[in-house]
C-alpha positions as CSV (number, residue, x, y, z in Angstrom):
1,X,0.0,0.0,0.0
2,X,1.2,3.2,-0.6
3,X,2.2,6.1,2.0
4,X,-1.0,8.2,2.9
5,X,0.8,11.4,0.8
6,X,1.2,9.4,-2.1
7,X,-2.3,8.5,-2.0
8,X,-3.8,11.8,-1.5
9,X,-1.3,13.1,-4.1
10,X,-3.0,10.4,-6.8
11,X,-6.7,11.1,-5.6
12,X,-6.1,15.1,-6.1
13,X,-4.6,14.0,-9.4
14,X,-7.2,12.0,-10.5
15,X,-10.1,14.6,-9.4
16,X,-8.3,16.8,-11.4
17,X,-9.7,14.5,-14.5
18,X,-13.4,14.1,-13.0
19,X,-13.0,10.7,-11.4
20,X,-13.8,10.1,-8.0
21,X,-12.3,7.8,-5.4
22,X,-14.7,5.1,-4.7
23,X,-13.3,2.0,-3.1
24,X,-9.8,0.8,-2.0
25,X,-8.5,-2.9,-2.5
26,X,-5.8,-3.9,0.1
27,X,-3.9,-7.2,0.0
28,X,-2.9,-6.3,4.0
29,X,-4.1,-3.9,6.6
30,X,-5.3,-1.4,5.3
31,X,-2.5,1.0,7.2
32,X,-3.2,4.7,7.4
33,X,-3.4,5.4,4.0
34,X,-7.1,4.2,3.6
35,X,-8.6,5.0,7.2
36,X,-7.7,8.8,6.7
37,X,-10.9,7.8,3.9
38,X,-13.7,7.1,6.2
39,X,-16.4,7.3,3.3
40,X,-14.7,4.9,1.0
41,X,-14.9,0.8,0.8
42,X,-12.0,-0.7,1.6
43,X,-12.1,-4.3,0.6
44,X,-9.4,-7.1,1.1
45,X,-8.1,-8.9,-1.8
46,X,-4.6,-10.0,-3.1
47,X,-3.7,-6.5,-4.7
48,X,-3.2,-2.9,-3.5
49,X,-5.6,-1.0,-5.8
50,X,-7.9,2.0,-5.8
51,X,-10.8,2.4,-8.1
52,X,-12.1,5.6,-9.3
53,X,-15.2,6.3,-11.4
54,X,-16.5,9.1,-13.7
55,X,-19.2,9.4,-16.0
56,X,-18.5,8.0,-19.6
57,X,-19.8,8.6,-23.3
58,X,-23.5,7.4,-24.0
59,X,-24.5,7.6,-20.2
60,X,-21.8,4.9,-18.9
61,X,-19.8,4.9,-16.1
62,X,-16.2,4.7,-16.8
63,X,-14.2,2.9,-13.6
64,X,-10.4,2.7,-13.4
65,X,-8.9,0.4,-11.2
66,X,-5.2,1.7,-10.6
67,X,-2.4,-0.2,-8.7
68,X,-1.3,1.1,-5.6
69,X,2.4,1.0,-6.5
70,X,5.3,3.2,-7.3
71,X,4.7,1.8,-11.2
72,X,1.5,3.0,-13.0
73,X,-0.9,0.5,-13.6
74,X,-4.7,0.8,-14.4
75,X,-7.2,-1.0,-16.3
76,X,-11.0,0.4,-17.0
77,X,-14.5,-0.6,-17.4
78,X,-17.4,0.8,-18.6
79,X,-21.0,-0.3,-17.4
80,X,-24.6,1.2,-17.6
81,X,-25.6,3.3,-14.7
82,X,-27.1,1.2,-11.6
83,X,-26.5,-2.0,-12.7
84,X,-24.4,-4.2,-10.1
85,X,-20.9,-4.8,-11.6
86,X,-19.2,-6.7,-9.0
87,X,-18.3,-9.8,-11.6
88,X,-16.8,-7.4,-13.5
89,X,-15.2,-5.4,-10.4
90,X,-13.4,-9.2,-9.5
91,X,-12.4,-9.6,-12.9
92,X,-10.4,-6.7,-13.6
93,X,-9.1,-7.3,-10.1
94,X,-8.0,-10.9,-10.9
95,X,-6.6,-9.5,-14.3
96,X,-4.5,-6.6,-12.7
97,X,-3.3,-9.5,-9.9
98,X,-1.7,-11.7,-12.6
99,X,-0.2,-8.7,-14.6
100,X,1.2,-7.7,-11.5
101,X,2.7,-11.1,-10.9
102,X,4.5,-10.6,-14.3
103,X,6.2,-7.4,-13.3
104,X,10.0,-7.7,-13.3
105,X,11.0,-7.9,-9.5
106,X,13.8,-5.8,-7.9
107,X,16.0,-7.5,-5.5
């Protein structure tokens, strides 16, 4: 998880382009980072991530699931308004978690 200035420093960045913070997918505690977010989901799952939303062409909602990591990452999805995505929120999830698992490693 990234350091709770680094987060607020890609939130700010992100509002800049009309998305909006939404939910936050930790593969640990959550740390201090996500609880200075009171109103936003945190969920556990096996990558840091944050997903964002924003209103997309022909009434869709865009959402942009970006890794929690020094590297950028992000994949999107677009769905109708008010219908329940949360297949496709696991999917993208499980897709960024393997890409992830690709990544060169420092050591």
């Amino acid at each position: 998880m990234i350091d709770t200035e680094h987060l607020a420093a890609l939130v700010s960045q992100y509002e800049r382009h009309g998305w909006r913070l939404r939910r936050i997918v930790a593969a640990e505690d959550v740390g201090p980072s996500a609880r200075t977010l009171p109103e936003i989901e945190v969920k556990r799952g096996s990558i840091d991530a944050a997903w964002f939303s924003r209103p997309g062409e022909n009434g869709r909602i865009s959402w942009e699931l970006r890794l929690l990591a020094a590297a950028p990452y992000a994949l999107v999805i677009s769905a109708e308004p008010d219908v329940e995505i949360g297949e496709d929120f696991d999917d993208a999830e499980r897709r960024m978690r393997d890409a992830v698992a690709r990544f060169p490693r420092d050591n």
